[in-house]
C-alpha positions, 0 to 999 in steps of 0.5 A: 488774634488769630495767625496772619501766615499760617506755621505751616506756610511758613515750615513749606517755605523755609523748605522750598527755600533751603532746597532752592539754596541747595541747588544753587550752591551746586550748580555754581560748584559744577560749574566751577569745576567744569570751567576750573578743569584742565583740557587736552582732550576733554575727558577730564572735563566730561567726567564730572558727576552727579549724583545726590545721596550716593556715589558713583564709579561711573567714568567715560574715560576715552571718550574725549570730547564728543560735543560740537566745539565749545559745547562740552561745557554745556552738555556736562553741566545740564547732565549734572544739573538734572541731578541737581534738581533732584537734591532737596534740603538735607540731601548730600550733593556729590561732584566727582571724577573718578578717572584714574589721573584725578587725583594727581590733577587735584594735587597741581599736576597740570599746569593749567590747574596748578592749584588743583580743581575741586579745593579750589571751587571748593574755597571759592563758594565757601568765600562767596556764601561766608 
């Protein structure tokens, strides 16, 4: 008797799967703390970044929103989302901000993030894949 699937199928599959998995779950945490930022100018919300396996100091600070009305949103998550796709299983996705006022609207200081940003997505994709 003889293997119908063969070990190796089946080791290349849980890995294009995991991979698959790793992706999606990032790309819903992008798009959680994109959508979840608070706005006045858009710089907050343009400065998410992506990176897999190192981190960046990288900012745009000032810049604000420089895409067509309604478009920031899109522009920033097809940014990180080619990052994204770089990641495969046993990578380390990282989302940051790393503009100077970060911090201080992750810990409330906005009234349109009370709650913060990043904790929160955060909670919510925990929830979702429990």
């Amino acid at each position: 008797m003889g293997w119908k699937n063969k070990p190796t199928s089946f080791a290349a599959q849980i890995q294009a799967d995991g991979d698959q998995h790793l992706r999606k779950i990032s790309a819903e945490m992008l798009r959680g703390v994109i959508t979840g930022s608070p706005v006045m100018d858009g710089t907050f919300r343009s400065n998410h970044r992506v990176t897999v396996d190192t981190i960046t100091n990288e900012t745009v600070e000032g810049t604000g929103n420089t895409s067509p009305k309604g478009n920031l949103d899109q522009v920033v998550f097809n940014d990180g989302a080619k990052e994204i796709l770089k990641a495969h299983l046993g990578s380390c996705v990282y989302i940051q901000n790393n503009l100077p006022y970060a911090v201080a609207l992750e810990n409330g200081h906005s009234e349109q993030a009370k709650n913060g940003v990043y904790a929160l997505t955060f909670q919510y994709i925990c929830e979702k894949y429990r």
